[in-house]
C-alpha positions as CSV (number, residue, x, y, z in Angstrom):
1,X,178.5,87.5,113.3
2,X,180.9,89.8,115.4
3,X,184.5,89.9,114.3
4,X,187.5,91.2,116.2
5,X,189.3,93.8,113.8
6,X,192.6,92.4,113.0
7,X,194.9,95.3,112.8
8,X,198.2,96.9,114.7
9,X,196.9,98.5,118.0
10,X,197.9,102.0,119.1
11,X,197.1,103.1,122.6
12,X,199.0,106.0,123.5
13,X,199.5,107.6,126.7
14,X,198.1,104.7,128.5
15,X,199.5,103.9,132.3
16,X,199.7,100.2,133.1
17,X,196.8,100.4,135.4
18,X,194.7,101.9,132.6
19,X,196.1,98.8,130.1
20,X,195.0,96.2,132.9
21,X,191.7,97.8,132.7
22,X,191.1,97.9,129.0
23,X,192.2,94.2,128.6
24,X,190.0,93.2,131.2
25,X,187.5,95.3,129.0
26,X,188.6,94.0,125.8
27,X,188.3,90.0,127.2
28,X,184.8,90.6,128.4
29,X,183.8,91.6,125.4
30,X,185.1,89.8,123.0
31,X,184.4,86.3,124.8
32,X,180.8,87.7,125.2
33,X,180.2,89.1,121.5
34,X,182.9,86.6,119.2
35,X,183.2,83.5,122.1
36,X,179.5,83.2,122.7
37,X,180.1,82.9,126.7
38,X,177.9,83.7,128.9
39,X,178.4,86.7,131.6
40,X,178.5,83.9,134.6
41,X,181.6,81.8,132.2
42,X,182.9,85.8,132.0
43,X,183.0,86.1,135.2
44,X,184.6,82.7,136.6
45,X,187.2,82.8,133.7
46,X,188.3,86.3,134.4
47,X,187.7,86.5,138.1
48,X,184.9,89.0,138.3
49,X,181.2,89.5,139.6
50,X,178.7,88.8,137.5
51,X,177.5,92.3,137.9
52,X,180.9,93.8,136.5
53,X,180.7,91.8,133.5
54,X,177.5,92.8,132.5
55,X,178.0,96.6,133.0
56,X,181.2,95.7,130.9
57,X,179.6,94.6,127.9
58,X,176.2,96.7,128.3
59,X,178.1,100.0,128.6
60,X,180.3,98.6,125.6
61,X,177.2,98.2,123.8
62,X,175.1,101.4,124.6
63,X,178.6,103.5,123.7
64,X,179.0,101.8,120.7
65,X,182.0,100.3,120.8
66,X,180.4,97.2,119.8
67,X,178.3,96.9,116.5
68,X,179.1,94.9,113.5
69,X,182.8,94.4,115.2
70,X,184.6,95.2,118.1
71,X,186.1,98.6,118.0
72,X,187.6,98.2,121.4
73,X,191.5,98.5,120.8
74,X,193.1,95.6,122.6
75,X,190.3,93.1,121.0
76,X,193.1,91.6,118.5
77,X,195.2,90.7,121.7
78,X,192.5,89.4,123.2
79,X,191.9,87.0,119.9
80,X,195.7,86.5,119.7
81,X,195.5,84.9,123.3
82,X,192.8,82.6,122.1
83,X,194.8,81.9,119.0
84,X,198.5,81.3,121.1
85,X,196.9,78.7,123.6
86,X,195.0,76.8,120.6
87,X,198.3,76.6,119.0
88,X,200.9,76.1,121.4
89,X,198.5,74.2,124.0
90,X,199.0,76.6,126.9
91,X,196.9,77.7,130.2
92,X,196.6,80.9,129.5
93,X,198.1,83.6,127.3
94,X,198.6,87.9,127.7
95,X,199.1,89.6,124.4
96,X,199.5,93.6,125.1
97,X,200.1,96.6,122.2
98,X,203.2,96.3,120.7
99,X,205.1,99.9,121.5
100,X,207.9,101.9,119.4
101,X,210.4,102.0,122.3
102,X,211.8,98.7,123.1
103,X,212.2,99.6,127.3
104,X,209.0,100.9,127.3
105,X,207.9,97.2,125.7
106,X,209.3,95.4,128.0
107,X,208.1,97.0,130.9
108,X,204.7,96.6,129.5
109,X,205.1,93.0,129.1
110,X,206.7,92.5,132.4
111,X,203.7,94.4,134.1
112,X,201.4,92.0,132.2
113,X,203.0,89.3,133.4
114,X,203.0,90.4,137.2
115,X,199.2,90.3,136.6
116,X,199.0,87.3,135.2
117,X,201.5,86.4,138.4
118,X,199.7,87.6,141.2
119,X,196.8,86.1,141.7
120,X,199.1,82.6,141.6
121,X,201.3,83.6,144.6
122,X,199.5,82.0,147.2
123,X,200.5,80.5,150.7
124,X,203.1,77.6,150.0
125,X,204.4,79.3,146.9
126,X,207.6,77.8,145.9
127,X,209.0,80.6,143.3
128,X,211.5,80.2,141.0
129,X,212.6,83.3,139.1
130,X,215.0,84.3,136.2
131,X,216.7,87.6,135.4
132,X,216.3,90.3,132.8
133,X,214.3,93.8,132.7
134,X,211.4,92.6,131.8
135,X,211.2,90.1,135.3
136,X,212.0,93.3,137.0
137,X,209.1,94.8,136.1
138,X,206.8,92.5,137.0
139,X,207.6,93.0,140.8
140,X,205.5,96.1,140.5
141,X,202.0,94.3,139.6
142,X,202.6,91.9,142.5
143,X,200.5,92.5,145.8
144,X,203.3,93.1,148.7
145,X,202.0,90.7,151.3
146,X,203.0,87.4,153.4
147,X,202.7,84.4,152.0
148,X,203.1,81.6,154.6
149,X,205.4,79.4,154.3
150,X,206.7,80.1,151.2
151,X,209.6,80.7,148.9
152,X,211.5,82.2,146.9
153,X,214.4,80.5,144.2
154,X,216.7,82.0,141.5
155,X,216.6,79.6,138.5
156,X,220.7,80.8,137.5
157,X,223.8,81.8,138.2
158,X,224.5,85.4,138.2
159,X,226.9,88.3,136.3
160,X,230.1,89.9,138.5
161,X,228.5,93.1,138.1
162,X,225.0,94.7,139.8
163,X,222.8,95.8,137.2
164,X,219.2,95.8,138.8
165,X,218.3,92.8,136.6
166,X,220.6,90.3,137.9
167,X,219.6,87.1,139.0
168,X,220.9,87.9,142.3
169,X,218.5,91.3,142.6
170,X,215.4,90.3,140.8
171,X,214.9,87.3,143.3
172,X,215.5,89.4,145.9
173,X,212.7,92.1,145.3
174,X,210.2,89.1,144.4
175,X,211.1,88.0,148.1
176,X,210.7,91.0,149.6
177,X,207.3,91.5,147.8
178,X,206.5,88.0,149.5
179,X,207.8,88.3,152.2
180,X,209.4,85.0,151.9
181,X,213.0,83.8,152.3
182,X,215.4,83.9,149.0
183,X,217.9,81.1,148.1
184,X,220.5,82.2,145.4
185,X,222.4,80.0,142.9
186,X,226.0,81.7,144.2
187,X,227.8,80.8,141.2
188,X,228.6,82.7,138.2
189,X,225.7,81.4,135.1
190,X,229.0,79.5,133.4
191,X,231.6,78.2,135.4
192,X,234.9,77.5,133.9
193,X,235.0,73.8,133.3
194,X,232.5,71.0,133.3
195,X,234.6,69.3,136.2
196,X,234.1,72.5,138.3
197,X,230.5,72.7,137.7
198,X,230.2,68.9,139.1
199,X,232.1,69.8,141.6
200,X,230.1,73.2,143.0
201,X,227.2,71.1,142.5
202,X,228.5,68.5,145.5
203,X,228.1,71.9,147.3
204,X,225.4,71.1,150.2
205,X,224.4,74.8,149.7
206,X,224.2,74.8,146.1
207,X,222.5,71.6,145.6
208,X,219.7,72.7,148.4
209,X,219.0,75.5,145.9
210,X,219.3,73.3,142.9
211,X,216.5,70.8,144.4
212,X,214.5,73.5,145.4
213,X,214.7,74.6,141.8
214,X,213.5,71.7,140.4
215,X,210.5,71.4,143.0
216,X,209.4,74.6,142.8
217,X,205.5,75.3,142.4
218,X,205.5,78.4,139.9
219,X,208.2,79.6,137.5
220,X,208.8,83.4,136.2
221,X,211.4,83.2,133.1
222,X,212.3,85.8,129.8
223,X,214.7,84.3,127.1
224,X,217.2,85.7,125.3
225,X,217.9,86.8,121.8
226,X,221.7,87.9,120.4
227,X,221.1,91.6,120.3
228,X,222.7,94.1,122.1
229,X,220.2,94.6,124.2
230,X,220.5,91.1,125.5
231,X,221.9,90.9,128.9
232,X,223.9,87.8,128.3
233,X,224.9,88.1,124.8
234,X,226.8,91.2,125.7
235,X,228.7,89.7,128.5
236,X,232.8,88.7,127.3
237,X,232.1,85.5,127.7
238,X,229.1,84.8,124.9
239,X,230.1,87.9,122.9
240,X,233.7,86.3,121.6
241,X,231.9,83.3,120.6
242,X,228.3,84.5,119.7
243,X,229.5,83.4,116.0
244,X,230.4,79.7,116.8
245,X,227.2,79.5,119.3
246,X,224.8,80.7,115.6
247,X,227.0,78.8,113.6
248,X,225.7,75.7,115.8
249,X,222.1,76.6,115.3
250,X,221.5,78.8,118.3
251,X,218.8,81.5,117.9
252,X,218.6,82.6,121.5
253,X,219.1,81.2,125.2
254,X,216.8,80.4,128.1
255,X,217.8,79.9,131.3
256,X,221.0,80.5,129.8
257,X,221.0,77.6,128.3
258,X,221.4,78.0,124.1
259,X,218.5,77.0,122.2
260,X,217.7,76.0,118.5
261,X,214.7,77.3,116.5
262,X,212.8,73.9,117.5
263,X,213.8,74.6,121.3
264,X,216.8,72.1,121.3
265,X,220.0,72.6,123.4
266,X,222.9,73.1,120.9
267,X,226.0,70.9,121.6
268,X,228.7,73.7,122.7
269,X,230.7,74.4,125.8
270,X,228.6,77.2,127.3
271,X,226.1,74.6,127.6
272,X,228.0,71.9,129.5
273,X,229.3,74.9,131.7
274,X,225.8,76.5,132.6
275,X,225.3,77.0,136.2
276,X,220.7,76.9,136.0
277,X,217.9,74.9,135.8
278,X,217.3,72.8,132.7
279,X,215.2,74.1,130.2
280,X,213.6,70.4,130.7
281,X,213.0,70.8,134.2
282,X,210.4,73.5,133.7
283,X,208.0,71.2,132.6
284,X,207.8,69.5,136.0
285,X,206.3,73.2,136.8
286,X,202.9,73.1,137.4
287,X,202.7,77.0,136.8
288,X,205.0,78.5,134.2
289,X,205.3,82.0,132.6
290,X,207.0,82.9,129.8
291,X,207.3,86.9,129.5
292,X,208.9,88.2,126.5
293,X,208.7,90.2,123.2
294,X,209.8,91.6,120.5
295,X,210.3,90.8,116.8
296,X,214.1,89.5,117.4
297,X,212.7,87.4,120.3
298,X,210.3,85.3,117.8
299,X,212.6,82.4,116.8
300,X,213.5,81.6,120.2
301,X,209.4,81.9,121.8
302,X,208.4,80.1,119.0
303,X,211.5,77.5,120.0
304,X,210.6,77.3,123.8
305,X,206.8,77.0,123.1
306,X,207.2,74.0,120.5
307,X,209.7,72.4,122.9
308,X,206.6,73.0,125.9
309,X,208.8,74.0,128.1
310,X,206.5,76.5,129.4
311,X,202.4,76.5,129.7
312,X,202.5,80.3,129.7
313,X,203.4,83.1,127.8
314,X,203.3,86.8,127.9
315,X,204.5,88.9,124.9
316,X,203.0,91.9,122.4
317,X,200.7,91.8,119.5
318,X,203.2,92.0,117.0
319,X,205.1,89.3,118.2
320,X,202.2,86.9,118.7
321,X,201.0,87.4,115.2
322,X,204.5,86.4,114.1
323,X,204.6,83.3,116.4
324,X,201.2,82.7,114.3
325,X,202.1,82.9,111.0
């Protein structure tokens, strides 16, 4: 019996058009040799000819990539998706290399995640999108083109400052790649008080986003962790009281909301004062991606996907096998 080779995978020098390629690659074989699929199944689960898939595996076969196991590179991600949507219950799962440098990573991840994206953008799309570098990435993977009548939603408030990853910019080029018109949540992602978020939520404006959140048709988000690389954590408002928001259990935040490590809102001001979609609300998505990665990430993925908040999820090998363990 063919086995995929369970080890760290090392592809270097690779563009993200040559990654697509090799996955697609990877998945054909490996559902062929170790799922037992036939080429036609190949084909309608990963959207090719029949033809294609069997030059795939045939030319993996006569160059010996395939013998006693699969020698291909990315075939551990490809098992590691199998393994993530048996374990978490999810539609469909995008496990890429793990690389050294972290921005590198999560442009990677974000590219993977505009694949997994595109072909879901259809006429009628009702997008809702988060921020982060890693949802600015995935704007490159997606086909610029019109789709009629449809839209596009920021999930949260945003930061003061412009950073290219702001909530504000990242809907903004996911529009433009549409061609679609943009609504914004114009508030900052925690507002002072709980009586001023009531308040801006009476807003016509605001609440004619805020429904449009909540009935949107496909959702884009990342979480956070409480490194320095996180975009929220190193704003002044979470950084003076990152230790009271661990201290009540929180190991990261999505949709700026603060989670636990079983996905659970923790009871503290930031999250009575959050100015987004609830984490809950995803679920009414009938299409949602998570893309994210990283080891520091894991409590807070493995947090979101036992809560279900999402039924996607896009992040890197070593990361998946840590969510499995």
């Amino acid at each position: 019996m063919e086995d995929a080779t369970h080890r760290p995978t090392i592809l270097p020098g690779l563009s993200a058009a040559d990654l697509a390629e090799a996955q697609i690659q990877a998945r054909a074989c490996w559902y062929y040799y170790v799922g037992a699929m036939t080429q036609q199944q190949i084909a309608d689960q990963l959207g090719l000819t029949r033809l294609r898939v069997n030059k795939i595996v045939g030319q993996a076969r006569s160059d010996g990539l395939v013998n006693i196991e699969i020698k291909l590179p990315l075939a551990n991600c490809v098992a590691l998706e199998e393994r993530l949507k048996a374990r978490f219950a999810l539609d469909d799962a995008s496990v890429v290399p793990t690389l050294p440098e972290p921005d590198i990573l999560q442009q990677v991840i974000g590219e993977a995640a505009g694949v997994m994206l595109d072909p879901l953008l259809v006429d009628g799309v009702g997008l809702g999108v988060g921020w982060g570098r890693t949802l600015r990435a995935a704007v490159r993977r997606v086909t610029p083109r019109r789709r009629a009548r449809s839209w596009v939603t920021s999930l949260m408030g945003g930061l003061t400052r412009g950073s290219g990853t702001n909530t504000f910019e990242v809907s903004t080029e996911f529009a433009r790649a549409l061609d679609a018109e943009c609504y914004y949540v114009a508030a900052p992602i925690y507002v002072p008080s709980v009586e001023s978020r009531s308040t801006l939520l009476t807003h016509y404006g605001l609440a004619e986003v805020m429904r449009r959140a909540r009935e949107g048709s496909v959702a884009l988000v990342s979480c956070g962790d409480f490194t320095t690389r996180s975009l929220l954590a190193t704003t002044h408002i979470v950084s003076e009281v990152l230790d009271d928001l661990k201290a009540a259990g929180a190991v990261g935040d999505l949709l700026g909301t603060f989670l636990d490590e079983y996905g659970r809102p923790i009871s503290h001001p930031l999250n009575d004062r959050v100015m987004a979609l609830n984490p809950q609300d995803l679920k009414a998505y009938p299409v949602s991606i998570l893309a994210s990665g990283g080891m520091t990430k894991v409590p807070v993925i493995r947090g979101i996907l036992n809560a279900r908040y999402v039924r996607r999820l896009v992040t890197d090998e070593a990361a998946a096998e840590a969510l499995l363990a």
